[in-house]
C-alpha positions in Angstrom: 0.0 0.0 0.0 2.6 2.5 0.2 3.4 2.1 -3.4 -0.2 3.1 -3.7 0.3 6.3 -1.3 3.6 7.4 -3.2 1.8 6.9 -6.1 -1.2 9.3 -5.2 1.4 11.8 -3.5 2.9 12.2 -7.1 -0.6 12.8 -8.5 -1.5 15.3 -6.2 1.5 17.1 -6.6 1.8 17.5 -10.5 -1.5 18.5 -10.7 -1.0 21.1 -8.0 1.7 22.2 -10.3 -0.5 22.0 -13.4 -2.7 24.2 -11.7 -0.5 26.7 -10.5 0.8 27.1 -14.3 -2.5 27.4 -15.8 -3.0 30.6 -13.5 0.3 31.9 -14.0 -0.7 31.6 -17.9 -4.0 33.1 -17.5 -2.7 35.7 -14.9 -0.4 36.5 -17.8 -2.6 37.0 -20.5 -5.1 39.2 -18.3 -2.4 41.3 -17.7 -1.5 41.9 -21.5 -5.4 42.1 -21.9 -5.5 44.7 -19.9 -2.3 46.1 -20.7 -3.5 46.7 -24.5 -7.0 47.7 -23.3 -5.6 50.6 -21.3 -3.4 51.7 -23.9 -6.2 51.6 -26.4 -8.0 53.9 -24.0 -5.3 56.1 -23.2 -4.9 57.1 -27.3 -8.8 57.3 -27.9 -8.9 60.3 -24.8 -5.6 61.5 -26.7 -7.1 61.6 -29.8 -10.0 63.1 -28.6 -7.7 65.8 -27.0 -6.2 66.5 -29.6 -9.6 66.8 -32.2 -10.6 69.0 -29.8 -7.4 71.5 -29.5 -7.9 71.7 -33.5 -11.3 72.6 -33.4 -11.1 75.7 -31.1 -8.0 76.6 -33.0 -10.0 76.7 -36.3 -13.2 78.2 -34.5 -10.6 81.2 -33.2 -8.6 81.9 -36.3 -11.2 80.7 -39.2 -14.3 81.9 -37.4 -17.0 81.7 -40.1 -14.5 79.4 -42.6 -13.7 77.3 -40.0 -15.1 73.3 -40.9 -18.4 71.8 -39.8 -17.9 69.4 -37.2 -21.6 68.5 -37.0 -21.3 66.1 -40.3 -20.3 62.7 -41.0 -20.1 60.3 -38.7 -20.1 62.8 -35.5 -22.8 64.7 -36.8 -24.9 64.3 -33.7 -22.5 63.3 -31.3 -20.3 65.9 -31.4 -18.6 66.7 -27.5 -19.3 63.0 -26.6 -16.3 60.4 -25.4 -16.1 57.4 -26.7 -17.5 54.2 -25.4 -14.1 52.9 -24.1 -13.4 55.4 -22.1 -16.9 54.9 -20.0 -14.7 52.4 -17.6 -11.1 51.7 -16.9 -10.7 48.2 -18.4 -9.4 44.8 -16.3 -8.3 45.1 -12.8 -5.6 47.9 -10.7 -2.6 46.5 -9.5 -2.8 45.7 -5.7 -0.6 48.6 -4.8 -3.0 50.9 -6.8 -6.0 49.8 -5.2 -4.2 50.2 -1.6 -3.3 53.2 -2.7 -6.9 54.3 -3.7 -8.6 53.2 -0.7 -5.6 54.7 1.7 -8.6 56.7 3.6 -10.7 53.7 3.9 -8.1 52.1 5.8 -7.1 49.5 2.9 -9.2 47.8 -0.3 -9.9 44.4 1.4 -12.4 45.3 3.6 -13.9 48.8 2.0 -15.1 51.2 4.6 -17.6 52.2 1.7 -20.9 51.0 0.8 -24.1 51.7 -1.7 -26.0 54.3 0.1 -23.3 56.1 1.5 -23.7 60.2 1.1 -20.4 61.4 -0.5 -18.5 64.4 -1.5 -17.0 64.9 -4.8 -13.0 66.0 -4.7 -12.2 66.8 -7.9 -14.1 66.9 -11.4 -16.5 69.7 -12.7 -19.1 68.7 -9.7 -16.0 69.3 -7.2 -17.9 70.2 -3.8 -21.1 68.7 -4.9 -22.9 66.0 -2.1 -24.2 62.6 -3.8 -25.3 59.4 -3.1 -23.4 56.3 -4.1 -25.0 54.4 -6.9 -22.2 51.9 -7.5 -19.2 50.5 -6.0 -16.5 48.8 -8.5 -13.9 47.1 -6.2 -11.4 45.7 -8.8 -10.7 49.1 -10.4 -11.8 50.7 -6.9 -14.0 53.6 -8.0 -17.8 54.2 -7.5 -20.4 55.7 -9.4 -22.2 58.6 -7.4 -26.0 59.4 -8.6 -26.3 63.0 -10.4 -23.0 64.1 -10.7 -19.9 63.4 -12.9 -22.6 63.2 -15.8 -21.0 63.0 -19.3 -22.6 62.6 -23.0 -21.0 58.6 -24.2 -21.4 57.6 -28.0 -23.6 54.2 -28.4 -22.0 52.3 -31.0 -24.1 51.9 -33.9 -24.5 48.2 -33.3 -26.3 48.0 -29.6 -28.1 51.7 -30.3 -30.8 50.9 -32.2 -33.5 53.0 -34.2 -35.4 54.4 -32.2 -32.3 55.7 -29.3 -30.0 58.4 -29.7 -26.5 58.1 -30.7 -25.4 59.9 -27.0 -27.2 59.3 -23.8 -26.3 61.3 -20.5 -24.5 58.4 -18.0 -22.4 58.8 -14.9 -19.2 58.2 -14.6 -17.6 56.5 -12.5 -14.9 58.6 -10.4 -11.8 56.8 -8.2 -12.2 56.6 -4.5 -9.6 58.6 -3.7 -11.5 61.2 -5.0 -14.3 61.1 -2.9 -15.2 61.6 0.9 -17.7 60.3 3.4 -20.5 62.6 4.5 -21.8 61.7 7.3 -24.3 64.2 10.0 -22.3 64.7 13.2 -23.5 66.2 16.4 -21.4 69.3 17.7 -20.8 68.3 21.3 -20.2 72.1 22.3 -23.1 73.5 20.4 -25.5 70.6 20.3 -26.2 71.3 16.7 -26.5 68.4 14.0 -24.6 68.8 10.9 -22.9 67.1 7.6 -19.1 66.7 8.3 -16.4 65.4 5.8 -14.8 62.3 7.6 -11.2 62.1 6.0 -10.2 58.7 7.3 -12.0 55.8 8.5 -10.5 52.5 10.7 -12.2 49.2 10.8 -13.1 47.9 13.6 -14.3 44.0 15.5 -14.0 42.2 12.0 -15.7 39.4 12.7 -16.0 36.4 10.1 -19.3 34.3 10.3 -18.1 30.7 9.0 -22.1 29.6 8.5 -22.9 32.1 6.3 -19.1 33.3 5.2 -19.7 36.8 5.5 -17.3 38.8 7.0 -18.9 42.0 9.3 -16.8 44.8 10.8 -17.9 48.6 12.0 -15.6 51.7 10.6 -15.0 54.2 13.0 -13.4 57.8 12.9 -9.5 57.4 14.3 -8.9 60.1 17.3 -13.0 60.7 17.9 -13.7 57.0 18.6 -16.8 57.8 16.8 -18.7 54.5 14.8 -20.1 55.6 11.3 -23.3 53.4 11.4 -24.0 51.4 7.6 -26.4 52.7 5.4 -30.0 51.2 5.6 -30.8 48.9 2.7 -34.2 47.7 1.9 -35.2 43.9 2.4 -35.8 42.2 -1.1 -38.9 41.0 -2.1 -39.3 38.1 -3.4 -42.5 37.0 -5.4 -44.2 33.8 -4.8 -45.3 31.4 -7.6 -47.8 28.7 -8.1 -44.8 26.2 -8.8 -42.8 27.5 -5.1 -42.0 24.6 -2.8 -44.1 25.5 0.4 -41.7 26.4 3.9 -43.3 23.5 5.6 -42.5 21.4 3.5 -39.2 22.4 2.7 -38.3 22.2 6.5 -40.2 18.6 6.6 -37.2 16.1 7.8 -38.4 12.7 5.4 -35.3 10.7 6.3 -33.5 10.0 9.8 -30.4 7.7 9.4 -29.8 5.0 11.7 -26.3 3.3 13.1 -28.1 -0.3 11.4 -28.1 1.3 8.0 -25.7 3.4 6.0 -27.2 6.5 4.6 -25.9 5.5 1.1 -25.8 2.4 -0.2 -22.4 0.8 -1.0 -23.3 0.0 -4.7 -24.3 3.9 -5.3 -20.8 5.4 -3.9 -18.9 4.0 -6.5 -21.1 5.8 -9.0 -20.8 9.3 -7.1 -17.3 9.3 -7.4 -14.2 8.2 -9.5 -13.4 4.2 -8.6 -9.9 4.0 -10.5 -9.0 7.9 -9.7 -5.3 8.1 -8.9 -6.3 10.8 -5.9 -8.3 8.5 -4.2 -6.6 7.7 -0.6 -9.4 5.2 1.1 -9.6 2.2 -0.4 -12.0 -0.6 0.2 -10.9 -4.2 2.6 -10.7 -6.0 -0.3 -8.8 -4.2 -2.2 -6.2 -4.0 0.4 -5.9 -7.4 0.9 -5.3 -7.9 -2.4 -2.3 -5.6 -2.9 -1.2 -7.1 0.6 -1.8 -10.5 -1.0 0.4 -9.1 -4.3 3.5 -8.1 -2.3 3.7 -11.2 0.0 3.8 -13.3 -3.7 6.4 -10.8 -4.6 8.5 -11.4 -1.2 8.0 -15.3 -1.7 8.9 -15.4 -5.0 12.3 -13.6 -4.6 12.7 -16.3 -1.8 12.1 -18.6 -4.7 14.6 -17.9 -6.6 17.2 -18.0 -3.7 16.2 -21.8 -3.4 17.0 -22.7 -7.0 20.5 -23.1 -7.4 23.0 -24.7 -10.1 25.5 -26.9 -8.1 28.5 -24.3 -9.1 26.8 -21.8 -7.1 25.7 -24.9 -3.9 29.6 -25.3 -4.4 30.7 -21.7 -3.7 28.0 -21.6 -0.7 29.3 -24.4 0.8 33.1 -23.2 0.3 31.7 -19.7 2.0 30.4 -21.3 5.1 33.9 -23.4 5.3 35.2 -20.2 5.3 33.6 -18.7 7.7 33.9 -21.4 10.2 37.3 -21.8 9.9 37.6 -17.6 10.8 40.1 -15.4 10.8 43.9 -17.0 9.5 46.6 -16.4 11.4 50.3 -16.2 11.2 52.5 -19.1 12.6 56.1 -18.9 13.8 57.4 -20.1 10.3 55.6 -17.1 8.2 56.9 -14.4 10.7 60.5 -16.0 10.4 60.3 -15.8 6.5 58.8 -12.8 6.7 61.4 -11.1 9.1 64.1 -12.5 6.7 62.7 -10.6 3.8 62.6 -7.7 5.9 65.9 -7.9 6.8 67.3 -8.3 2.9 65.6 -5.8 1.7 66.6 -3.4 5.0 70.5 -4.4 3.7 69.6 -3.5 0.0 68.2 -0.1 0.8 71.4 0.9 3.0 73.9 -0.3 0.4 71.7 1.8 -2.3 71.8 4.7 -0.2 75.4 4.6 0.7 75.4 4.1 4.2 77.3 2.6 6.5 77.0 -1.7 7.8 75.3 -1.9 11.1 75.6 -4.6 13.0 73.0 -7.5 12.8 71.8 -7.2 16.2 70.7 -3.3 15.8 69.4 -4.2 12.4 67.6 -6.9 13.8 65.8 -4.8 16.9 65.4 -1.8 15.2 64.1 -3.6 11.9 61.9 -6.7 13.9 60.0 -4.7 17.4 56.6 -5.9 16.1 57.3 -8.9 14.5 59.2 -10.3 18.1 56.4 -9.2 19.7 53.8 -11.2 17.4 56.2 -13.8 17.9 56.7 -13.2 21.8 52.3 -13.8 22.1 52.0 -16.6 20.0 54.9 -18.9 21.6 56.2 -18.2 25.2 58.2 -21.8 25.4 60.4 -21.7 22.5 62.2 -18.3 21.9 61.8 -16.5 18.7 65.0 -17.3 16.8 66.5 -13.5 15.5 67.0 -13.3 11.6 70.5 -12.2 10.7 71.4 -10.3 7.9 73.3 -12.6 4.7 
């Protein structure tokens, strides 16, 4: 069975790899997506720019020569932008949308919602109060009702007959440029009024795991002061003839038992993959049969061991001689031989060098210490005769 869990370990992880590069593909192409998308907006407002720096050019030094721009293809959509630069295409960088929400304490939980009365920072409506129709977190920018109002072209293929080519929409406007307005009590004076609140904190974020919403309350830094949600309006759903009834939606038709599975054991194999290479429990059976596969494995390798040519019975048996008999050892005889040939070659290496003769019996104990010894252990009746030099 562990050849089976390796096996599934090695699944699991190449298709956690195979995973992770299909997103780093697709993360890649949304990014050039939206890379060519913004730079297709960013030369239709240039061009526009720029037809519009020509016009009041000719207008100022043509005056009654100067072309008709209410002809062609603009004729009645003259002063409109184009459709693509309604909304900012794909999704902001993560620093960007930090960035955008720096007064909302952060883009992940947005101290901003539908409802919410807001001031207007920049644009022609700068100072103007609205509500917030909108709230677009990938690009982080809302839509506020009534103001930032702007004539868009309708391309000619979803305008129709009977609409115009232009219709009056909102745009939508970033977050940064925009502020809460929220009614305020003066402590000193008693007197309610609207007050710009320039940064908001969150505040007991609290995750519900039933329902997996996440709650939390925003609250003015320094004043301690909670900014309560706007109020939104229950839905209303509509009930139809073909509407399963509460009752018996909440009716409880089956109790399982501790006798009786709650799925038969014919029917699981048919929910789910039998012969996937993920799957980790496995059935007694099946078990015992890969059990019952290894142990014929181990026996037949035991087999084999058993069935040997009488070369290889001779060899054995010469082994086990072998290692009965143990370790050799050296008897008297060797170490005199082999102190002789010491002792020859010990003469040879002086007379090659050029030394001077030493007597046999310094050759002999500074040549033979360990080999009297040896000699010394294995016999202590006879002495150890002393090899002389020829």
């Amino acid at each position: 069975m562990q050849k089976v869990f390796r096996r599934v370990a090695t699944a699991e992880r190449q298709a956690a790899k195979r995973t992770a590069d299909r997103q780093r593909v697709a993360i890649l192409h949304e990014k050039l997506s939206n890379k060519g998308s913004k730079g297709y907006q960013r030369r239709a407002a240039r061009e526009d720019i720029i037809k519009a720096k020509n016009a009041i050019k000719n207008d100022w030094h043509l005056g009654p020569l100067a072309p008709n721009n209410f002809k062609g293809d603009l004729a009645d959509t003259y002063g409109a932008i184009s459709e693509t630069r309604y909304k900012l295409n794909g999704a902001l960088r993560e620093e960007d949308r930090q960035a955008r929400c720096a007064w909302l304490d952060g883009a992940t939980h947005l101290n901003l919602a539908q409802g919410d009365r807001v001031v207007l920072l920049e644009g022609p409506d700068k100072g103007k109060i609205g509500q917030v129709k909108d709230i677009h977190p990938d690009t982080c920018d809302v839509v506020v009702e009534g103001l930032n109002r702007s004539n868009l072209r309708l391309p000619t293929a979803i305008r129709g007959k009977d609409k115009p080519p232009a219709i009056n929409i909102e745009l939508p406007i970033p977050i940064s440029a925009v502020r809460l307005v929220h009614p305020i009590q003066d402590p000193k004076t008693g007197e309610t009024r609207d007050v710009i609140i320039n940064q908001l904190r969150h505040d007991g974020i609290f995750h519900d795991r039933t329902s997996g919403i996440t709650k939390w309350r925003r609250v003015v830094p320094g004043l301690n002061l909670t900014i309560p949600w706007p109020k939104t309006e229950p839905k209303q759903y509509t009930d139809h003839k073909v509407d399963t009834l509460r009752i018996d939606v909440e009716e409880r038709t089956f109790v399982p038992t501790l006798l009786q599975p709650p799925i038969p054991e014919q029917v699981i194999d048919e929910l789910r993959n039998k012969y996937s290479r993920f799957r980790t429990r496995h059935t007694e059976e099946y078990i015992a049969k890969k059990e019952a596969e290894l142990q014929a494995k181990k026996d037949r390798v035991k087999l084999m061991d058993s069935v040997r040519t009488p070369l290889q019975e001779f060899h054995r048996a010469e082994r086990e001689r072998k290692k009965k008999k143990g370790k050799p050892r050296l008897t008297v005889e060797m170490l005199e031989e082999i102190g002789k040939v010491i002792a020859k070659n010990r003469e040879r290496s002086l007379n090659t060098a050029g030394v001077s003769e030493i007597s046999s019996e310094g050759v002999a104990a500074e040549s033979l210490p360990a080999v009297t010894e040896s000699v010394s252990a294995a016999t202590t009746a006879t002495p150890t005769p002393t090899p002389t030099a020829s």
